[in-house]
Backbone as CSV, one residue per row, in Angstrom:
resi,resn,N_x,N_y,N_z,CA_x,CA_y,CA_z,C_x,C_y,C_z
1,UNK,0.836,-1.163,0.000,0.000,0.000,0.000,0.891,1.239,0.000
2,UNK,0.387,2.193,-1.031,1.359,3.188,-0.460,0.697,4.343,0.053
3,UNK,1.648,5.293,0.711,0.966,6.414,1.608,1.129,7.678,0.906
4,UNK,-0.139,7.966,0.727,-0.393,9.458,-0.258,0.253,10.403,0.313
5,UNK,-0.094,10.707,1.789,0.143,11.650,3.097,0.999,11.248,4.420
6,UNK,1.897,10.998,3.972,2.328,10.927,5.398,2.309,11.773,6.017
7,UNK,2.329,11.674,7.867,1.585,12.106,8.913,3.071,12.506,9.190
8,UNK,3.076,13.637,9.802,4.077,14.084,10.185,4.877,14.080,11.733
9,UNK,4.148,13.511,12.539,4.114,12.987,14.379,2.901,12.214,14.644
10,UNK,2.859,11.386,15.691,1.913,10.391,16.216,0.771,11.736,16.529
11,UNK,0.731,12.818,16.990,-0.249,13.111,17.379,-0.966,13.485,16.252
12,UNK,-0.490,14.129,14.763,-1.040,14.348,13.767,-1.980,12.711,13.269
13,UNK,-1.372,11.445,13.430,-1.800,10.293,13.123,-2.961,10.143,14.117
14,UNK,-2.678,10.414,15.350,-3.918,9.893,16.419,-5.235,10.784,16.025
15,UNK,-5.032,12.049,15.679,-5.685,13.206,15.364,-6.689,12.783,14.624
16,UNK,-6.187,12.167,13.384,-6.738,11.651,12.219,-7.607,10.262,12.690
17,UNK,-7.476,9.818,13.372,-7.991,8.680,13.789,-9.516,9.204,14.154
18,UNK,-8.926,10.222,15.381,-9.995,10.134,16.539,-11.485,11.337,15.293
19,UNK,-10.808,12.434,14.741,-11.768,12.988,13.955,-12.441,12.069,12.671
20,UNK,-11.818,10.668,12.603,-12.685,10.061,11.034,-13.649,8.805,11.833
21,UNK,-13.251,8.692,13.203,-14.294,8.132,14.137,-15.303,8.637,14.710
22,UNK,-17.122,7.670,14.450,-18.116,8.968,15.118,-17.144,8.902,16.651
23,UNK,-17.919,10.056,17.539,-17.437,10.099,18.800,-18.191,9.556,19.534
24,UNK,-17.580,8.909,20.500,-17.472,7.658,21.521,-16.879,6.549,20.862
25,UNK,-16.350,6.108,19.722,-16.448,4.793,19.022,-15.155,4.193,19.894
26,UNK,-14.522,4.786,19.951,-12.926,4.468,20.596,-13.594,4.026,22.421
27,UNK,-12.782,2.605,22.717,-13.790,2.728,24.000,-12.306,1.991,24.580
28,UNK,-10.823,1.914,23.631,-10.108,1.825,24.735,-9.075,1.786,24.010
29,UNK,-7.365,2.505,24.484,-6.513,2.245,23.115,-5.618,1.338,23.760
30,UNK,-4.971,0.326,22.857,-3.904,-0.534,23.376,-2.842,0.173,22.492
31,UNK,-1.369,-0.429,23.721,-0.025,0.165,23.062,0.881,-0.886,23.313
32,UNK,1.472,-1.205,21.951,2.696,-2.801,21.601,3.370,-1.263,22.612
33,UNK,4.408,-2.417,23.246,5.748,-1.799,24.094,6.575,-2.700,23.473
34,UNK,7.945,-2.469,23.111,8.779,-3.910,22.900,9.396,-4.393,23.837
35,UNK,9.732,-3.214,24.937,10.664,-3.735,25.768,10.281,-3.584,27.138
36,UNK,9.719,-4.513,27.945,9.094,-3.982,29.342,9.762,-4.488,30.478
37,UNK,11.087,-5.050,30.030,11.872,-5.246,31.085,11.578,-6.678,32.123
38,UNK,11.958,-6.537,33.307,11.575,-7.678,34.295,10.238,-6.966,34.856
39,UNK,10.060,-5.627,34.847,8.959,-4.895,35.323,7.412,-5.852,34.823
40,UNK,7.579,-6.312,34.243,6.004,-6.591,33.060,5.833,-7.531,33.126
41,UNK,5.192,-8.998,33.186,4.629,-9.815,33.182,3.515,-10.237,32.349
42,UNK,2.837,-9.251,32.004,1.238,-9.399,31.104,1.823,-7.696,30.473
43,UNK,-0.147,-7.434,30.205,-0.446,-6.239,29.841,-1.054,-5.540,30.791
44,UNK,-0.970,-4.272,31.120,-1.117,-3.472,32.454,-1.901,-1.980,31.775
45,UNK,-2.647,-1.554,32.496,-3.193,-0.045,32.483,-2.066,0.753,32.651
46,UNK,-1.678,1.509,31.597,-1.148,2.835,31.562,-1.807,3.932,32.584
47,UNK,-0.683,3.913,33.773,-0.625,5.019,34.936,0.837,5.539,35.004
48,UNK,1.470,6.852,36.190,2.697,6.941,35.753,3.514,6.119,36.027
49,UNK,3.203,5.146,36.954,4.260,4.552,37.299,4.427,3.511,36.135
50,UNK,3.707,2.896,35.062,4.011,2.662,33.918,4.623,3.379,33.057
51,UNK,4.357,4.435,33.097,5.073,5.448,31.930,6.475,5.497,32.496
52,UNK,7.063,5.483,34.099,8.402,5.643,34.431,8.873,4.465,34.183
53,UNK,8.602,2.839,34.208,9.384,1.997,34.067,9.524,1.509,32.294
54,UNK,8.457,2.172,31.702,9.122,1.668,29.997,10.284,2.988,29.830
55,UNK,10.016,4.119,30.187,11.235,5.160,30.285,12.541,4.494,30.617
56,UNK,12.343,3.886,31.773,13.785,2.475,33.007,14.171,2.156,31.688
57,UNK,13.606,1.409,30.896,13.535,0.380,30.191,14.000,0.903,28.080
58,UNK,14.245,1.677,28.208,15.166,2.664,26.750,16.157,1.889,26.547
59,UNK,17.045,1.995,27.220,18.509,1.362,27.124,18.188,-0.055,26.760
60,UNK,17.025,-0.606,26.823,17.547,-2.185,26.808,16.500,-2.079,25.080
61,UNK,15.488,-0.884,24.247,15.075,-1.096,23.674,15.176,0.440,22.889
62,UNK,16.156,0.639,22.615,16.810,2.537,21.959,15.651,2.885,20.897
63,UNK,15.844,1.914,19.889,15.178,2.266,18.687,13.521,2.333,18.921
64,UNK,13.283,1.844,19.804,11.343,1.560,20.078,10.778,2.506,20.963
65,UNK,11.206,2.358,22.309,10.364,2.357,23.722,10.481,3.810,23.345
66,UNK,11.704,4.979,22.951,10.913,6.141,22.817,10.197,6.453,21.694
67,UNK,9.755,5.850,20.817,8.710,5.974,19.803,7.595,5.538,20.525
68,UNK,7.266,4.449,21.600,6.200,4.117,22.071,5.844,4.946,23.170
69,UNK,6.737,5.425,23.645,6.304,6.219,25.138,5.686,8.121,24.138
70,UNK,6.325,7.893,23.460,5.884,9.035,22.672,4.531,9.096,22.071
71,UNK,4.206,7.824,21.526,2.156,7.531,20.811,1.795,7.153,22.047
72,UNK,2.113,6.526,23.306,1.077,6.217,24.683,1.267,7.865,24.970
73,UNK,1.994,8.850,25.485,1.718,10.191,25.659,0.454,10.906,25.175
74,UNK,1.086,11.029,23.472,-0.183,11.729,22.955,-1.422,11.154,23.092
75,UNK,-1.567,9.323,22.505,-3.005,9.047,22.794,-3.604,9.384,24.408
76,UNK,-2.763,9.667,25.079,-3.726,9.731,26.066,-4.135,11.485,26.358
77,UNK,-3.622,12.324,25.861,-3.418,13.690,25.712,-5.170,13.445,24.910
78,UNK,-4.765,12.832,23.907,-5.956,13.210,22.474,-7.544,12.168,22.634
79,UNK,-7.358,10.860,23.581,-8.295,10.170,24.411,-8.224,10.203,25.781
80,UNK,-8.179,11.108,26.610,-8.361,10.954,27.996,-9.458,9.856,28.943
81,UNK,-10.546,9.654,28.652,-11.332,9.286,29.051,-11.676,7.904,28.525
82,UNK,-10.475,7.199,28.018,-10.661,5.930,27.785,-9.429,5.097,28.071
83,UNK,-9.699,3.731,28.746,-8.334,2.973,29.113,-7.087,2.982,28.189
84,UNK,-5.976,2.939,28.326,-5.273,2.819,27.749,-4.108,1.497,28.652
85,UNK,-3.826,0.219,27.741,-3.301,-0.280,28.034,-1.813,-0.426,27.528
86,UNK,-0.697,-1.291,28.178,0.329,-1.263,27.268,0.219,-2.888,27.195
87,UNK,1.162,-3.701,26.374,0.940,-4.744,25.456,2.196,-4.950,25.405
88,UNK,3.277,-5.665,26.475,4.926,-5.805,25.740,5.273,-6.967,25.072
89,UNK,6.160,-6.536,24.213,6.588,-8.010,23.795,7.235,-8.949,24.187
90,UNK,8.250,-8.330,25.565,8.970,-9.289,26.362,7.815,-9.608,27.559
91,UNK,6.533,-9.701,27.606,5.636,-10.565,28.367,5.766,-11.962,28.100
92,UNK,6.183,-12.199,26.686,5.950,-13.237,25.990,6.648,-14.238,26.729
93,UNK,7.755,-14.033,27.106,9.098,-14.471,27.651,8.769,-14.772,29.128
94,UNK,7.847,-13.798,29.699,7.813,-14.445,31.277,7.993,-15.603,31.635
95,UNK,7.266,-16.621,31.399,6.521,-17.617,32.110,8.012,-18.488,30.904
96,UNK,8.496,-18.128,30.296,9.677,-19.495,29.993,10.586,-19.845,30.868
97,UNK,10.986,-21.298,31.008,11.804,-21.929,31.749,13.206,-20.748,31.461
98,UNK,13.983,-20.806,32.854,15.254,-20.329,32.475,16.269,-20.867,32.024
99,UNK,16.135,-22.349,32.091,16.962,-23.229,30.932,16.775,-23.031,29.149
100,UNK,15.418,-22.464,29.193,14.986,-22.017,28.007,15.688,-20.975,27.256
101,UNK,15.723,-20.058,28.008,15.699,-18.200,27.721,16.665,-17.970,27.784
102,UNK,17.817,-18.829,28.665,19.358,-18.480,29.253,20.560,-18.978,28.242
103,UNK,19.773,-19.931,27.892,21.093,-21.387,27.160,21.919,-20.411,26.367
104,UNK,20.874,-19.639,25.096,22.354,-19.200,24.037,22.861,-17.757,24.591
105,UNK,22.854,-17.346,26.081,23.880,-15.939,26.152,24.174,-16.438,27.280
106,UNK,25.126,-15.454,27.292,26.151,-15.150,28.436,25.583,-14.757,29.756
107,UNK,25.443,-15.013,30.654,24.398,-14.982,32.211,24.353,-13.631,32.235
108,UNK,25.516,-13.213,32.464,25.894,-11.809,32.697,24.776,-10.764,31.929
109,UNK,24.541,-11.155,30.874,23.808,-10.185,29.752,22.246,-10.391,30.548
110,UNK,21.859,-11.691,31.160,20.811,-11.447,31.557,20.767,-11.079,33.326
111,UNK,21.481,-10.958,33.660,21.633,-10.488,34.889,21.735,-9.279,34.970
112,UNK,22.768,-8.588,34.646,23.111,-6.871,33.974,21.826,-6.185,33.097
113,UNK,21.468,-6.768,32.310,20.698,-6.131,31.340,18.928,-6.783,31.527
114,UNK,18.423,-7.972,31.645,17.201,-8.441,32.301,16.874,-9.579,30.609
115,UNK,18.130,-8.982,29.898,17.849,-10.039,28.492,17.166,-11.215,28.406
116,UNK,16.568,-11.497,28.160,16.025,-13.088,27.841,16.037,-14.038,26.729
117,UNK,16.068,-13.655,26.024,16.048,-13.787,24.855,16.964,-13.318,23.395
118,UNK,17.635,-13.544,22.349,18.465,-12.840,21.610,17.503,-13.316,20.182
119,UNK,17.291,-12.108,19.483,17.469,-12.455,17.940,18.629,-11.967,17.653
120,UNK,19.590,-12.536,17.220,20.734,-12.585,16.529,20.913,-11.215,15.447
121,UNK,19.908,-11.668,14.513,19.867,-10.584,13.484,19.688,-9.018,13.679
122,UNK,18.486,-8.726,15.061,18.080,-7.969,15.659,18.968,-7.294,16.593
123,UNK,19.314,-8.183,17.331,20.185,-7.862,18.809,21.177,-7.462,18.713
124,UNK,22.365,-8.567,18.058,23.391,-8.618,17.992,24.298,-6.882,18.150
125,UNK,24.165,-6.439,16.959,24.769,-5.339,17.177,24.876,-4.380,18.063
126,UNK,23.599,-4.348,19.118,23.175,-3.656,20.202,24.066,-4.049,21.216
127,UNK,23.877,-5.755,21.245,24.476,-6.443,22.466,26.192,-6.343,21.930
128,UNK,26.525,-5.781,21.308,28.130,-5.748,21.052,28.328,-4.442,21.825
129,UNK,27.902,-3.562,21.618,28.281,-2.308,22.440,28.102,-1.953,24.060
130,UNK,27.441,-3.070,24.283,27.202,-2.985,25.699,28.480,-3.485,26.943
């Protein structure tokens, strides 16, 4: 698909959302997090003390968590009055054995850093500079 208009910031995108929806239709927004740390377990209601631990949680996800803490901001600026949840992707990872999650790194990386998991293709270069 291609994009006639690109949107120039999340709040210009949310903007567009909330004015091509009748009003009330929106009755709750969810937000992918990628990186929620040891903090997260599931998906949780966005309060501040959520907003301070995906902030904690930058360093272990540079390229994302401030693009996400940036669209959970505005949507809630531009929907106040409706839940907003967050959605991480390292929830996924909770509940795995630590023989599982541990085998291909170095302990240290998950001790120091809360790592669980490596995509290679993904990671790698991140986890070199650390």
């Amino acid at each position: 698909m291609r994009v006639l208009n690109p949107l120039p910031d999340h709040k210009s995108a949310f903007r567009l959302i909330r004015d091509r929806l009748p009003h009330g239709e929106i009755a709750a927004v969810g937000h992918r997090v990628v990186h929620g740390g040891e903090s997260f377990s599931g998906s949780v209601m966005i309060d501040d003390a959520v907003l301070k631990a995906i902030e904690e949680n930058v360093p272990l996800a540079p390229l994302h968590n401030p693009a996400n803490l940036q669209g959970i901001k505005v949507a809630m600026e531009l929907f106040p009055d409706v839940p907003h949840v967050a959605v991480f992707d390292t929830a996924f990872h909770q509940d795995m054995a630590p023989e599982v999650f541990l085998y291909p790194l170095p302990y240290d990386l998950h001790r120091r850093y809360g790592i669980k998991e490596v995509q290679l293709s993904r990671d790698l270069p991140h986890l070199c500079r650390l």
